[in-house]
C-alpha positions, 0 to 999 in steps of 0.5 A: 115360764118355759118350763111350767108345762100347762102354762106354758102352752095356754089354750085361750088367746087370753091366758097368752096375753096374760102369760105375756104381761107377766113378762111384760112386768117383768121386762119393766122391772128391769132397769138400765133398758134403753128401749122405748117399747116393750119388743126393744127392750125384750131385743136388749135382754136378747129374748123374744116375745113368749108366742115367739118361743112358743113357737119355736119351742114347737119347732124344736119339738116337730123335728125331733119327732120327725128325726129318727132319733126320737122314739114315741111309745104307742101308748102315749097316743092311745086314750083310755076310755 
């Protein structure tokens, strides 16, 4: 899911908890997870939840764009109106 741009940044705390019950269905559909809760066995299969990546995901990102290495063209700031 990471890599499907929109969706993976969702604006609406209700396209997040549908994008996380996608996982959710998922995780369930796994079998042989010894935990009892969703947040177990997402530590089982060493994820976390998509908000968590999310978040990371943006981390990762704040600070390539606050190192040196990383160049922004101006433009991708500019809206055309």
């Amino acid at each position: 899911m990471e890599f499907a741009g929109q969706a993976w940044a969702p604006w609406t705390q209700k396209d997040k908890d549908t994008l996380e019950d996608v996982q959710k269905k998922f995780v369930r559909q796994v079998s042989g997870l010894k935990g009892e809760t969703y947040l177990e066995k997402l530590a089982e299969l060493n994820l976390t939840t998509l908000e968590e990546r999310r978040h990371q995901s943006e981390d990762r990102t704040s600070t390539r764009l606050n190192s040196s290495h990383t160049v922004i063209s101006y433009a991708v700031f500019c809206l055309k109106k």
